[in-house]
N, C-alpha and C positions, 0 to 999 in steps of 0.2 A: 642786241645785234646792231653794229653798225650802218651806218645809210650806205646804199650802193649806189648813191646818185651821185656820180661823181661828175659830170659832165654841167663844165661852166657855163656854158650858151642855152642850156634846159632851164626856164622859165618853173617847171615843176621840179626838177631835182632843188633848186634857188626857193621854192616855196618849204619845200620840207627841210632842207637847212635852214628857214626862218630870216634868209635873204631878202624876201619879199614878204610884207605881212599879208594878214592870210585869215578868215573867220573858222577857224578848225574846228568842227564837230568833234571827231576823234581821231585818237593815234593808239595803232599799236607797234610793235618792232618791228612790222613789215610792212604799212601800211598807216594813210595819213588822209583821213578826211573832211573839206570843207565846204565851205557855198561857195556857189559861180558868180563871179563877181559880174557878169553878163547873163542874168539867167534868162530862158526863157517862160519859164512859172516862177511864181515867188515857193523858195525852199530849194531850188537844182542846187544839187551840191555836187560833185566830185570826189571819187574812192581812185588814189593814187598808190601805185606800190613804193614804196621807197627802194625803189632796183631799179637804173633805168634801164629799159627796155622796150625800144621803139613800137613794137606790135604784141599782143597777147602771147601768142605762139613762144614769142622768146621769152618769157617771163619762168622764173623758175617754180616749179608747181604750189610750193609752198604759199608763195604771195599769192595764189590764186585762193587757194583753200583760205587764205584770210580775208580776200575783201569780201566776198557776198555774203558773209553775216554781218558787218560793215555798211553793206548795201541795206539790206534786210534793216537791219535797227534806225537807219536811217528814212526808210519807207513807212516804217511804220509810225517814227517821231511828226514825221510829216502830216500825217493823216489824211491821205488822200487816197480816198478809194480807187483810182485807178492811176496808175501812173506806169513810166517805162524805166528798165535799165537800158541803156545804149552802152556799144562799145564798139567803135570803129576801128578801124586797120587799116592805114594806106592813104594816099590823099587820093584817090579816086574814091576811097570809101568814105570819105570826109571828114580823115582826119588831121586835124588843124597842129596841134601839138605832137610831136613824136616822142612822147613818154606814155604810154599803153594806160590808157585811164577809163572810167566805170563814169558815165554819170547817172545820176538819182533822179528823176524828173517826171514831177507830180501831173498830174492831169484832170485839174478841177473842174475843166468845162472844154467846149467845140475849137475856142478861142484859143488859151492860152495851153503851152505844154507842148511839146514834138507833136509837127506834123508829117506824118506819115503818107509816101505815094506808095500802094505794092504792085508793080508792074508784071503780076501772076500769068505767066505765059502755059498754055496748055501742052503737054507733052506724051510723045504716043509711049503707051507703055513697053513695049521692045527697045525702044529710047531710055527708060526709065531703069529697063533691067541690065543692060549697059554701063553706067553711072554704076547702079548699084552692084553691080558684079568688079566692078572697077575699085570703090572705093572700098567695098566691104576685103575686098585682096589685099589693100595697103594697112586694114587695122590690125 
């Protein structure tokens, strides 16, 4: 399959055309995985589709069903009993790059690896069945 990264100013589309070098774990015809050249644990890598597309939602389902066995092999090469996949949307959602990427990121100890704030707000459940009356209409 061909790359659907066509856009010149995409730092990741320029990675999987091999524009920029790159420590690649894997590739398949949809998907291009390697290490974070800025990680925050030693092993964060990165699951990139080769489609760009700015946020998850627009990715075509295909490259979805390829990276997280992608993600997975790479989890487990890692060997670290606990680690996160991240995957943001949006620059409010902190996403730095607008090409819809996975990252891999081990979490060996307190120190190093995503750290996490969860700002868990309590909600009345009449509230709750709301939301869910709402969004279970839209699936």
């Amino acid at each position: 399959m061909a790359t659907k990264c066509t856009i010149p100013s995409c730092i990741f589309c320029k990675i999987i055309k091999g524009e920029i070098p790159s420590f690649k774990l894997i590739e398949t015809d949809l998907s291009y995985a390697f290490l974070d050249v800025g990680p925050i644990a030693m092993g964060h890598s990165m699951v990139i589709p080769k489609y760009h597309a700015a946020k998850m939602h627009e990715l075509p389902d295909e490259y979805l069903v390829d990276i997280l066995p992608i993600a997975k092999k790479i989890a487990l090469a890692q060997g670290a009993e606990n680690y996160n996949i991240l995957q943001n949307n949006g620059a409010l959602a902190h996403q730095v790059v607008q090409h819809a990427h996975f990252h891999v990121i081990p979490k060996p100890n307190e120190q190093e690896g995503l750290i996490v704030g969860w700002p868990a707000k309590e909600i009345a459940k009449d509230e709750l069945q709301k939301v869910y009356e709402e969004l279970k209409g839209k699936l």
